[in-house]
C-alpha angles and dihedrals in degrees: 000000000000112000127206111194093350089296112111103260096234088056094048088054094041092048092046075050091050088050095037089059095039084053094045088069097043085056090049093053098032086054083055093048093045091051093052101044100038091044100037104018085236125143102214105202088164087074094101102055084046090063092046094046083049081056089048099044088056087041092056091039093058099045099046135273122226110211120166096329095318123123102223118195130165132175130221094280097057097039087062078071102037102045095058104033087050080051104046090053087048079066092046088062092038102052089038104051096031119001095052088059093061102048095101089038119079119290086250090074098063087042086059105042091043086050094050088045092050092052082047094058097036095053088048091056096038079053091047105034104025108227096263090097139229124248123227117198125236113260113259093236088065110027114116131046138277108222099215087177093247091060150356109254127195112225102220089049083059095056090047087056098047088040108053085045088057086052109046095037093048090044087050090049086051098054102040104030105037134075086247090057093044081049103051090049090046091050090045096052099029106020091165097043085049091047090047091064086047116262123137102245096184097057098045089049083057095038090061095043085052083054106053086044085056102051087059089055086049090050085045092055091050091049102049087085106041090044140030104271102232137152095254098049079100111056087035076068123033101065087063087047085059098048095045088048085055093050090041086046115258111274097019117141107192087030092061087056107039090044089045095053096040091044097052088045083049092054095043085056086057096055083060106044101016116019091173104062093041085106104056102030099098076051101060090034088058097047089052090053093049097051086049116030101016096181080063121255088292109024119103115262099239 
């Protein structure tokens, strides 16, 4: 067998696939947290169980829902539309009823409140659920492998991969190339100047938070087949999505994705060469930005 570094050739690309996949979602959830944070000034410390409500909503959705007498039962397809959208009126409720009372309080504050909901819905689903953790099967249309000579690749690792690149990139588009997005920056620096030419700045603060919220469900709903959907998938990632939006510079768009998808191939590198620092990589990589760069590689200098 070829050997690259003294590593077979086929382990070295499955594992860069591995970490490609693992950083597709920390671009996914980084992008939310960015768009949150660099559009509402909000640390949204509630993105993880997001993500992990996103995995229950296509779970549930798989194994049945009772409502009112109706069977309800969705497949994976389908579950790409419902998880997000279930999610993203979930932040509807959330910004309307709490978050919309801190904007004019410290930051802190919303740290603070997004952290306490997180540990809510996460207890509600550890007391539901239980943390072992519930499997969800790949969809039929992508199960299998795809031999391209240099590697085995899942198929379905492969979609994850083309599909959380559409939607970053076209998130990030929409939000730096389009009159929304123009919009949405203008309503979060100059609120009375953007009402005063009509347009309805409440709702399209809510309307961004239910977004970003959004985009974590979506991530969620990506994530239920590649690992066990359980109530603490969430808050085993989120610290690491933090630490990969610093690096990337708080509020960065194009930072959050580009600094997702080279950190997990980074870490994907470590399990290779260093298995024992995998863990902490994202970590060490962070505190020498920091010491460096401290608005993060992308983040404007103040």
């Amino acid at each position: 067998m070829t050997e690259l570094f003294g590593v077979p050739i086929q382990a070295l690309f499955g594992q860069l696939m591995l970490g490609l996949v693992n950083g597709s979602f920390y671009a996914m959830l980084s992008l939310g947290l960015a768009v949150i944070f660099g559009l509402l000034g909000v640390v949204n410390f509630a993105h993880g169980a997001m993500y992990m409500l996103g995995a229950y909503v296509a779970w549930l959705g798989l194994d049945g829902i009772d409502v009112h007498g109706m069977h309800i039962q969705f497949n994976f397809w389908v579950a790409l539309l419902v998880g997000p959208l279930v999610v993203g009126l979930v932040g509807v409720v959330v910004e309307k009823l709490l978050l919309k009372r801190l904007y004019k309080l410290d930051p802190l504050y919303g740290l603070l409140l997004t952290f306490g909901l997180a540990l809510i819905v996460q207890g509600v689903f550890l007391q539901y659920y239980g943390s072992s953790g519930q499997s969800y099967d790949t969809p039929e249309a992508l199960s299998g492998a795809t031999n391209l000579g240099f590697m085995i690749l899942p198929n379905y690792r492969g979609f994850v991969v083309a599909a959380s690149l559409v939607i970053c990139f076209g998130t990030w588009f929409l939000i730096e190339r389009t009159r929304l997005g123009s919009l949405l920056r203008a309503g979060t620096e100059n609120p009375a100047l953007v009402q005063a030419f009509g347009v309805n700045v409440p709702l399209m603060v809510t309307l961004t938070y239910a977004g970003g919220a959004a985009l974590a469900g979506l991530a969620g709903v990506l994530a239920a087949p590649v690992i066990q959907v359980t109530p603490l998938m969430g808050s085993n990632l989120i610290i690491v999505v933090f630490a990969v939006v610093v690096i990337g510079g708080m509020g960065s768009i194009i930072g959050s994705i580009v600094t997702g998808l080279v950190l997990g191939l980074v870490e994907g590198l470590t399990r290779v060469f260093y298995p024992e620092a995998s863990n902490v990589v994202v970590f060490f990589i962070m505190a020498i930005v920091l010491m460096i760069r401290p608005a993060g590689l992308f983040g404007k200098e103040k």
